[in-house]
C-alpha positions in Angstrom: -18.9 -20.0 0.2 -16.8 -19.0 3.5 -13.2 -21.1 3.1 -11.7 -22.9 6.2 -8.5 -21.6 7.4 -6.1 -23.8 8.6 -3.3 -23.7 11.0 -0.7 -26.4 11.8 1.5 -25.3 14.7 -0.1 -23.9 17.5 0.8 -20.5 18.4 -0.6 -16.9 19.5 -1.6 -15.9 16.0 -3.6 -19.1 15.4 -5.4 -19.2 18.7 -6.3 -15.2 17.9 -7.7 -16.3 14.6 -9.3 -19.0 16.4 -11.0 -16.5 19.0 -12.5 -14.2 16.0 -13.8 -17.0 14.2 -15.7 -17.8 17.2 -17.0 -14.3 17.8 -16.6 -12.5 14.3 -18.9 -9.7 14.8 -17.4 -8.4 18.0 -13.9 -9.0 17.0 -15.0 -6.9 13.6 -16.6 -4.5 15.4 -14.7 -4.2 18.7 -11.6 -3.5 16.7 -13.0 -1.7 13.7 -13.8 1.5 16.2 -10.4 1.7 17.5 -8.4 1.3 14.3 -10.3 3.9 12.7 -10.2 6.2 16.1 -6.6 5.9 15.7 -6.5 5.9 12.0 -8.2 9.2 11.6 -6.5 10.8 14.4 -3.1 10.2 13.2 -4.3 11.8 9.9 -5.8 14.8 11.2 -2.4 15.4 13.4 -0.7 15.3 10.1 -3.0 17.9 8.9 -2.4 19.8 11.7 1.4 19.6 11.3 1.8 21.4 8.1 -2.3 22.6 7.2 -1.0 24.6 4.2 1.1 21.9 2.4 5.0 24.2 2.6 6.7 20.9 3.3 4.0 17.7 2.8 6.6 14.7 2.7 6.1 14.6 6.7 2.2 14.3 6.3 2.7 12.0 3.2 4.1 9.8 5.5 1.9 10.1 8.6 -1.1 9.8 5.8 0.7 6.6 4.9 0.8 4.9 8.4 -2.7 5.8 9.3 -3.6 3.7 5.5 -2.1 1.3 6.7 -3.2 1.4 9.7 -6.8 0.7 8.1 -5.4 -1.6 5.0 -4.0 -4.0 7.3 -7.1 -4.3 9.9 -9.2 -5.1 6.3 -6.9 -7.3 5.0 -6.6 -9.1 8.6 -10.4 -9.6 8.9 -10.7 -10.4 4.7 -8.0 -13.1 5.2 -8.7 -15.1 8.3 -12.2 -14.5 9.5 -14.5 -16.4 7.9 -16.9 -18.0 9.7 -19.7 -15.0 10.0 -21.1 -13.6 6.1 -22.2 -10.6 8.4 -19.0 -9.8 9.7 -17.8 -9.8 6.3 -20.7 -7.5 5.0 -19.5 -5.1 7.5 -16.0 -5.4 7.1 -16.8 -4.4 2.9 -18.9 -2.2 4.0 -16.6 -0.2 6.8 -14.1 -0.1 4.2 -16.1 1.1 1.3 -17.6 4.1 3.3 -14.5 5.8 3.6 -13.0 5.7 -0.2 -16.8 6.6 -0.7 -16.2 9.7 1.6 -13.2 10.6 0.5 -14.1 11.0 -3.2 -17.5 13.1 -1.7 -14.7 15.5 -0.2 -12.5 15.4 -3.2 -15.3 16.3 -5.7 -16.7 19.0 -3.4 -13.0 20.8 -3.3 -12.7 20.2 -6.9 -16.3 22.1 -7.2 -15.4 24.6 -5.0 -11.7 25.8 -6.1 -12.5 25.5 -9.8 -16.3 27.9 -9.0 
């Protein structure tokens, strides 16, 4: 069941909402590529930073922002587009890949430090 959102004062944010509801799967897409572009290039210059860990509270941080980053684009699309059940399948399934993928890498290091 796909919910109606609502707005009652017109405005920027409502007319944006407005435009992805009327084209879900480009907006889902079209933004999904650059978030996660961005996303995983602010991560891997935190790696970069500090690659052996002497000091991680900088790439703790940098980690954080590209999360959120990702977190907010999901919770964006989960909240107020709803007028495409594809767009949403691909919205789950762009955000389950990654937590998928990460716990692939963390279950290969794990093999591989403890072998």
């Amino acid at each position: 069941m796909l919910l109606d959102v609502e707005f009652d004062e017109p405005g920027r944010f409502s007319h944006f909402v407005q435009r992805v509801n009327r084209a879900p799967i480009l907006w889902t897409v079209g933004l999904m590529i650059p978030v996660y572009a961005i996303s995983f290039s602010i991560a891997f210059v935190a790696i970069l930073i500090d690659p052996h860990m002497y000091s991680p509270s900088g790439q703790l941080a940098l980690m954080l922002v590209s999360a959120l980053l990702v977190m907010l684009y999901h919770w964006f699309f989960s909240r107020y587009q709803t007028s495409s059940t594809l767009a949403q399948v691909i919205q789950f399934s762009s955000g389950l890949l990654p937590v998928i993928g990460g716990f692939i890498v963390f279950g290969i290091s794990y093999i591989s430090v403890f072998n």
